[in-house]
N, C-alpha and C positions, 0 to 999 in steps of 0.2 A: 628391619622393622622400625628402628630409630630415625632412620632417613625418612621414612614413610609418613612417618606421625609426626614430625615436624612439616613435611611437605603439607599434610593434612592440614596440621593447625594454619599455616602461613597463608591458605587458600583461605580458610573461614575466619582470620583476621583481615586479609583482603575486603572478605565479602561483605564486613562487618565497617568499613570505611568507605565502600559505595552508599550514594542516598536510596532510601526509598521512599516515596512518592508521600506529599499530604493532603489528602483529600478535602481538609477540610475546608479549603478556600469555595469548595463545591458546597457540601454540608456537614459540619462536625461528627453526626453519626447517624446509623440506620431511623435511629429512635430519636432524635432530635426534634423539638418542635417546630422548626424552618421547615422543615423537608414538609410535615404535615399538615403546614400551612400552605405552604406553597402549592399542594396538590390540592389543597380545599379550595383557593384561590383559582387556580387555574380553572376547576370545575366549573365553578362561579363566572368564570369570566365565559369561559368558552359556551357555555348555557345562554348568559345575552348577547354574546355575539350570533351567535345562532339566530335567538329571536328577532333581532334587531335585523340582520342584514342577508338573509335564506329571502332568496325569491326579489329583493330589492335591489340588487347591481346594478341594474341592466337600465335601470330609469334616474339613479346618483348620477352628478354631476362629478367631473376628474378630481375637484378637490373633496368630495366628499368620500369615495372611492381610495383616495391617496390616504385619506384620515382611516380609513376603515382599513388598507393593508398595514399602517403602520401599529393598529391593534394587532393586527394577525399577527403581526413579527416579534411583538411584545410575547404572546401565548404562547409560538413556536420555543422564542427561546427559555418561556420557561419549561414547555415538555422536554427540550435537548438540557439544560441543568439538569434535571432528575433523571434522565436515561443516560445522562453521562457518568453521575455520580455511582449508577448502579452497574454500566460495563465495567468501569476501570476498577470498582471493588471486585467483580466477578474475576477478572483479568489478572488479578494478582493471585488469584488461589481458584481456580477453579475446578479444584478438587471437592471445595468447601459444599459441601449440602446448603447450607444455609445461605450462602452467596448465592448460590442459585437460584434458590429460593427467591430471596430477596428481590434477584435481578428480571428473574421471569412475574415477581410480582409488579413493581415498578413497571414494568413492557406493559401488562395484562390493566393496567389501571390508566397508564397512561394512552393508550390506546384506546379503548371503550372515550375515556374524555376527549380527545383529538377527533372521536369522529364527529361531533359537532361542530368542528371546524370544518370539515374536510369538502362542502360544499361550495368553500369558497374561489378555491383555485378553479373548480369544474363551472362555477358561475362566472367567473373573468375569462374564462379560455374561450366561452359564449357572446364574446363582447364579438359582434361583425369590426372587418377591417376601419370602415369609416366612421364608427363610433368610437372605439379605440385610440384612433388618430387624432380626435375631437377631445374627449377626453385628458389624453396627453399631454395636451397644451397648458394644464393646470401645474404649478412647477411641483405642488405636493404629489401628484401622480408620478411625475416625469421623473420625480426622484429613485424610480423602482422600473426605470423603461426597461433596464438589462435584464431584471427579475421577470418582467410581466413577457419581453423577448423570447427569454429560456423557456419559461414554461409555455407558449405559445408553440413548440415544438411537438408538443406531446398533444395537442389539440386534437388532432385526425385520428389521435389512438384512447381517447378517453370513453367511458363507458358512463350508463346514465347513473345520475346521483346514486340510485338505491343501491345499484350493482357495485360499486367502487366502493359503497359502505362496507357492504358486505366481505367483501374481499377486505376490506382495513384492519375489520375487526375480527378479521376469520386467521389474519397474517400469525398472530402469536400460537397458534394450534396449527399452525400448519407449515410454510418455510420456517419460520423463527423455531421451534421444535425442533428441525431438523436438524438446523444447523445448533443449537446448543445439545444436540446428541454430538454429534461431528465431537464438538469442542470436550465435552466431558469424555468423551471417551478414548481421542487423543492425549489427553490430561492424566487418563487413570492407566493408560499402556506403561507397561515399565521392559526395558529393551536388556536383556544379560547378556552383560559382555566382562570376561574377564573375573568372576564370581561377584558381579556387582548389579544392581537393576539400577538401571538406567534411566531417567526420562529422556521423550524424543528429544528434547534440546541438547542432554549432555549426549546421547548415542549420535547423532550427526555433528557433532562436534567436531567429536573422532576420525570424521570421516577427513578431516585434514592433520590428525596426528603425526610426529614425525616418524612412529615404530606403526610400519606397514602390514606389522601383523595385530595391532590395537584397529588400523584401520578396517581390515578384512573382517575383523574379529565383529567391529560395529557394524557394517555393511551388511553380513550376512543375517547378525539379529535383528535390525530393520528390515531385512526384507522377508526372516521368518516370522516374525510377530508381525508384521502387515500384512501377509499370507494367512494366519490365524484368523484374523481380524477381516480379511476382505469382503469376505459375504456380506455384514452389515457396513461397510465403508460404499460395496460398490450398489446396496439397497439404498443409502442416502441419496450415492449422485445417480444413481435412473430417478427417485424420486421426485428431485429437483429438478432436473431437469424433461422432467413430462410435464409438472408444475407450470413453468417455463414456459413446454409449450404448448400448454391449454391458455397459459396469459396470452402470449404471443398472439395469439388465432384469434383472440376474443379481441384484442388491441387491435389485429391487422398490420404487425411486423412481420416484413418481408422476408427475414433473416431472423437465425436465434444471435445476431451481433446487432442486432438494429436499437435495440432498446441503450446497450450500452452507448452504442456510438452519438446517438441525442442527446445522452444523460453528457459526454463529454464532451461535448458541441463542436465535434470533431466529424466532415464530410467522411465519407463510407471510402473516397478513394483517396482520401489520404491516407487512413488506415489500410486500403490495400497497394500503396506505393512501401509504406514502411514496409510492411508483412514481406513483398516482394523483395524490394533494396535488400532487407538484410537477408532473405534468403538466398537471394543470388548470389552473395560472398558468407555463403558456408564454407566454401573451399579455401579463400582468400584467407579468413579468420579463423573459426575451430577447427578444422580438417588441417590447417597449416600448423595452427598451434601445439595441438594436443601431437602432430606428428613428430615436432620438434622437440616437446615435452616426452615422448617414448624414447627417442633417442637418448635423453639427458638420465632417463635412468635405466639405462642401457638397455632396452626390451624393442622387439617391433609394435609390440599392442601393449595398451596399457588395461589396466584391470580397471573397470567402474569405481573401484573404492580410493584407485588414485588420482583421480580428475584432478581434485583438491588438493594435491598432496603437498606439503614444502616439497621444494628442489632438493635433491641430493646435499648442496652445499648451502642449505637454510640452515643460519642457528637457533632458526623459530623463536624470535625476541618475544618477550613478553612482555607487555605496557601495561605499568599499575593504572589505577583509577585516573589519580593525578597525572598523569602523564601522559594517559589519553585526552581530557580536558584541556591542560596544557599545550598541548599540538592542535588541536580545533581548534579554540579559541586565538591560538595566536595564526591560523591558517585564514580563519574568516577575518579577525582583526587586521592581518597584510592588506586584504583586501578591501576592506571597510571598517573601519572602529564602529562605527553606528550597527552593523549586524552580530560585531564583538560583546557590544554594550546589551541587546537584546538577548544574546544567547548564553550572558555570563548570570541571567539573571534564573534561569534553569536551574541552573547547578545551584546556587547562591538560596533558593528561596524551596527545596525538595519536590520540584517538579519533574524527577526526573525518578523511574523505578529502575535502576540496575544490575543487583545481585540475583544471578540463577537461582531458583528456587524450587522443591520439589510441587508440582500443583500448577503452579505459575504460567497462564500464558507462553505459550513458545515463540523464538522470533522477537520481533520489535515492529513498536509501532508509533505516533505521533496521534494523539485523539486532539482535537481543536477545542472540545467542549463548545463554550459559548464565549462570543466577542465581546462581553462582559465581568468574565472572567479571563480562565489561558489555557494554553492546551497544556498537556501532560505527554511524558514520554515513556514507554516502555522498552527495556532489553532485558538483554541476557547476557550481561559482557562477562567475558572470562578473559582476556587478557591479550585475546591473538591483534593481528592488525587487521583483519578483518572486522573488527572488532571496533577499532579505530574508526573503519571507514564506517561503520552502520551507524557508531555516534553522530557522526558530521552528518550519516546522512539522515537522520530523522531529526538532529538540532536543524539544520533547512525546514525539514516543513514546520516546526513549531517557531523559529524565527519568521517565515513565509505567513504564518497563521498570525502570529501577532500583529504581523503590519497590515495584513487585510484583516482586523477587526475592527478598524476603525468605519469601515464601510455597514457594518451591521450585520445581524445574522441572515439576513435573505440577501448580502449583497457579498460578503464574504468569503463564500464558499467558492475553491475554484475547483471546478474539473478536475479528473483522475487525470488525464494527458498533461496538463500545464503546473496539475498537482506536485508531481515529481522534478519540476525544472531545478526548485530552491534547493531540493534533496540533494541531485545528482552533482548540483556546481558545487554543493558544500563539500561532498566528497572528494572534486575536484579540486578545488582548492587546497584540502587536507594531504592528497596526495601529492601535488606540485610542492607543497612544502617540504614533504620528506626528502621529493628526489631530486628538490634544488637545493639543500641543505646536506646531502650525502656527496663526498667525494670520491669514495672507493668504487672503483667499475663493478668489483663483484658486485655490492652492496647494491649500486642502480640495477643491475641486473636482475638480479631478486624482486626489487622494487616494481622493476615495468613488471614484470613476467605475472606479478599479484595482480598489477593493475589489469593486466589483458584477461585474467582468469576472472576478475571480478568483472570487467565489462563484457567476457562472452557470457556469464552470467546473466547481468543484467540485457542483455542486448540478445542472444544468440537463443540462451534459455528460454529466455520469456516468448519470443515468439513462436518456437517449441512447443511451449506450454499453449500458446492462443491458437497455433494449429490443431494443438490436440483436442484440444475443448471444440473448437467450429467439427471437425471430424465427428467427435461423441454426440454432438447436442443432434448433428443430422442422420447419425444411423441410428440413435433412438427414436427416430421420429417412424422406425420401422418396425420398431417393439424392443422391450428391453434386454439391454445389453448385458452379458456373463462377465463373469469378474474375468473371464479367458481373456473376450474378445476386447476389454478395456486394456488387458495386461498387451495386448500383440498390436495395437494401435499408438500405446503408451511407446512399447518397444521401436515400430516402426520407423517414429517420427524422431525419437531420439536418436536412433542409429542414422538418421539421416543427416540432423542437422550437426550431430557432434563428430562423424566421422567413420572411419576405418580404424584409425589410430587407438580406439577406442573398446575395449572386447564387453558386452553387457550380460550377465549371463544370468540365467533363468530368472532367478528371484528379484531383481530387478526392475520385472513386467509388474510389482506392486507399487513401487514407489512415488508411484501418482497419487496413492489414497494420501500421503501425506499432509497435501501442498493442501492450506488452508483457503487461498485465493478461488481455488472451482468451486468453493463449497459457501464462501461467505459474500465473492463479489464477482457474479460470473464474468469471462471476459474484461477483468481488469489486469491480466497480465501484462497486453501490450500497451500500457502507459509506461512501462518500465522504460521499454524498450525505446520508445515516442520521446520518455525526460531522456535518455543516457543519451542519443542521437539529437535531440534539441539542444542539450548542450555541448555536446563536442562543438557544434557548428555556433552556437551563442559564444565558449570559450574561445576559439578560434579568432573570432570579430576579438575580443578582450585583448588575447595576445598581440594581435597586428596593432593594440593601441589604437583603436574605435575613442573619439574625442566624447568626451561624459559618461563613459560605459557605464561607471560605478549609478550616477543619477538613476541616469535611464535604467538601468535593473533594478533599482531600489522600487522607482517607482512602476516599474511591471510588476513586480511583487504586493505593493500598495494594491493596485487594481484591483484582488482577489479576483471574484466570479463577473467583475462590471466589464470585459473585454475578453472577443475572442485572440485564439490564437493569431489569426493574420494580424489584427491590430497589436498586439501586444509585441510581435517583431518586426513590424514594421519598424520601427524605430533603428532597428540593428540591420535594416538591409536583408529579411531573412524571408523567404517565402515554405510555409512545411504542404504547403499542395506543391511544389516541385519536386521531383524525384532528385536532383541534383542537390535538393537540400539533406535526404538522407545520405546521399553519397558523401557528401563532406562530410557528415557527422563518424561514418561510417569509417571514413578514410585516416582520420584522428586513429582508431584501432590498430589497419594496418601499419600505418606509420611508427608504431608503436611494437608491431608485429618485426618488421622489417630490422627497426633498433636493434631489436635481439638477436638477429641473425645476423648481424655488423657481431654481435659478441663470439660467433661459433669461432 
């Protein structure tokens, strides 16, 4: 019991020397007189903007047009300042009634105000080609080509003013609802294991503990408490996704993937050369790994709840605070001092939320805020290396976020696919540090074998998960789906892409209600997949000693949202419309697969 209670206190001295986050670079408090000036202001403006330029576009000359978007960009970011200020307060306790409150009122106000904006992009999408081009010549125009390019996509899919109003201000009673049910009621699940309730972040925690009966013991209470729970989990996602495809129809998207894949300005067959590539080396990577992984703790099948398991001969290192910061920071510094110097400044200044908490957002994430301010980061680190990698990987995007703020808020913003590049290389860099700095074979052993679990993760999963979702969204188009037939679809596709090696058994078929991404960004899983594969084959070009790499990534990352993907690798020799480019990236994996079987 003495052991215990010292273990106890030592965790919540730990958690007590992680930062958490200060908001107030955002706005000092709910009740602050910024915040509700800022919202009277924005009313204010967005009112003469309306009056002012409703029904006038089309006859403005490019610099008066360029003068008028660079209002717009002014309004926008101040609606994102106050929606931002109000997720990342929700985000930290979303147990809290009052946060919620708060957060769903900020949405409900900022909304009703944006829709006097919201006219404006559906009036420039109206601009014909040779007016536009006319226009452009003006250099205040010209400075928003990539902005006015992007949203130019969505042109053939836009609905008349009234109707897209409607649907704006109809969003917070309707998706937005849903998904803050999603969120609270993930939040207020408590998972027992072991005479303890758990939140979902500590009960999959577990699911990589070294005592295989803590891990069983989590496994099965997530998947009976998700079982409790599935009736209203799997009422969300038919919900959503009927939602979905009542937009879709009234858009005139081809596909329930089409909306995403514009938004990432990513063609429909690069996305399905990825999807393909990595499904075609399911057997190559997880069917090979996970077979070698049964063997290593002596079984032919391994049980679901040990996918994650340390190896047999892991001593499950635990990395204080310090010490995870210290391995990033000096992982991206090898690489660059200048992305050292930006992401020292996280830690250094409490932009950063770390300690697990009950309530708390699950997971981790990077919010950008506004390019006026900086983004904020959230985890949940407990200690493992795992743990490690999810730092490095979310310090990427808010390092990636910093240097495209310089571009502004409507120039910014990059895509979900090119989103993840800064994340994945930081992780890679974190990992190359450890396992060029380890000398003991066992020790590299260990090391890849993490790595391969966390890239079939990111790479093997995800696409998994983006099959499962294309699957759901078109047999709901037939009427809605049983929590059965979501659980035997869920099952399916998993049993496929993870293997034999693998045993899944009943309770299992819930695990899907979990995953936050089908409920909050449909079809964003295969960005995961798009960065870990973009950068194998980006790292690759690095190692062979590519002359300027360090420049040349700095400034793709500079670029934010002002370049597509072909342009932004062009510089590196890379094409991702070739399938040949997933296969290298791909091949980084096995190579890494093969290492480990040099060790049997």
């Amino acid at each position: 019991m003495k052991h215990a209670a010292v273990a106890k206190t030592g965790a919540a001295d730990e958690a007590r020397q992680m930062p958490e986050w200060d908001l107030s670079d955002l706005y000092p408090a709910t009740d602050c007189p910024q915040l509700e000036a800022d919202l009277q202001a924005a009313e204010t403006l967005a009112r003469s903007f309306h009056s002012r330029f409703q029904g006038k576009l089309a006859a403005m000359s490019g610099a008066e047009v360029g003068a008028a978007i660079a209002e717009y960009e002014k309004l926008t970011e101040m609606f994102y300042r106050i929606l931002s200020f109000a997720q990342l307060r929700y985000s930290a306790d979303v147990s809290d009634p009052e946060r919620g409150r708060f957060y769903q009122g900020m949405q409900e106000r900022v909304t009703l105000i944006s829709a006097e904006t919201l006219f404006f992009t559906l009036e420039t999408n109206r601009f014909d080609d040779t007016d536009l081009v006319e226009k452009l010549k003006s250099p205040a125009m010209a400075h928003y080509r990539s902005w006015l390019r992007d949203l130019r996509v969505f042109r053939d899919h836009q609905l008349s003013d009234d109707m897209e109003r409607l649907l704006h201000e109809r969003e917070v009673a309707g998706r937005a609802a849903w998904v803050r049910l999603f969120d609270e009621t993930m939040a207020e699940l408590r998972f027992p294991v072991a005479g303890k309730k758990l939140t979902s972040a500590e009960a999959l925690n577990l699911l990589s503990d070294r005592n295989p009966e803590r891990r069983k013991a989590a496994a099965k209470s997530v998947g009976a408490v998700l079982a409790q729970n599935i009736r209203l989990f799997s009422l969300i996602t038919n919900t959503l996704i009927k939602e979905k495809e009542i937009d879709d129809k009234w858009r005139n998207y081809p596909q329930p993937t089409s909306f995403r894949n514009l938004a990432n300005q990513v063609e429909d067959h690069v996305v399905d050369a990825l999807a393909a590539s990595v499904s075609e080396v399911y057997g190559d990577i997880s069917h090979r790994y996970y077979a070698m992984k049964a063997k290593w703790f002596g079984v032919a099948q391994l049980n679901y709840w040990d996918r994650n398991a340390p190896l047999p001969d892991d001593q499950d290192r635990r990395f204080s605070w310090a010490e995870a910061r210290d391995l990033v920071l000096g992982a991206y510094g090898a690489f660059s001092p200048r992305l050292a110097e930006i992401g020292r400044r996280f830690f250094d200044n409490r932009w950063i939320d770390a300690p697990p908490r009950p309530g708390k957002s699950p997971g981790a994430f990077a919010h950008p805020t506004v390019p006026s301010v900086h983004p904020y980061l959230l985890l949940n680190f407990m200690g493992k290396a795992r743990d490690v990698m999810t730092l490095a990987h979310e310090l990427g995007h808010g390092v990636h976020q910093v240097l495209a703020s310089d571009r502004g808020q409507l120039l910014a913003d990059t895509p979900l696919t090119l989103a993840e590049t800064a994340s994945v290389f930081g992780e890679m860099l974190t990992f190359r540090a450890l396992l060029d700095g380890e000398k003991s074979p066992k020790r590299r052993r260990l090391l890849l074998a993490s790595k391969v679990e966390d890239m079939i993760n990111t790479v093997v999963r995800q696409v998994a998960f983006y099959q499962f979702e294309k699957l759901i969204h078109q047999e709901r188009r037939s009427g809605e789906l049983s929590a059965e037939r979501i659980g035997e679809i869920w099952l399916e596709v998993q049993g496929r892409s993870l293997g034999p090696a693998l045993r899944l058994d009943d309770e299992y078929k819930h695990f899907w209600a979990y995953i936050p991404h089908f409920v909050h960004t449909p079809f964003y899983v295969y960005a995961y997949a798009f960065g870990d594969c973009l950068v194998n084959s980006l790292y690759d070009v690095y190692q062979k000693g590519a002359a300027g790499f360090e420049a040349k990534y700095i400034d793709m990352l500079k670029a934010g949202g002002t370049l597509r993907h072909q342009e932004l690798l062009a510089p590196f020799d890379l094409d991702a419309g070739d399938p040949a480019f997933w296969r290298r990236g791909l091949d980084v994996v096995i190579g890494f697969i093969d290492e480990l079987e040099a060790y049997e």
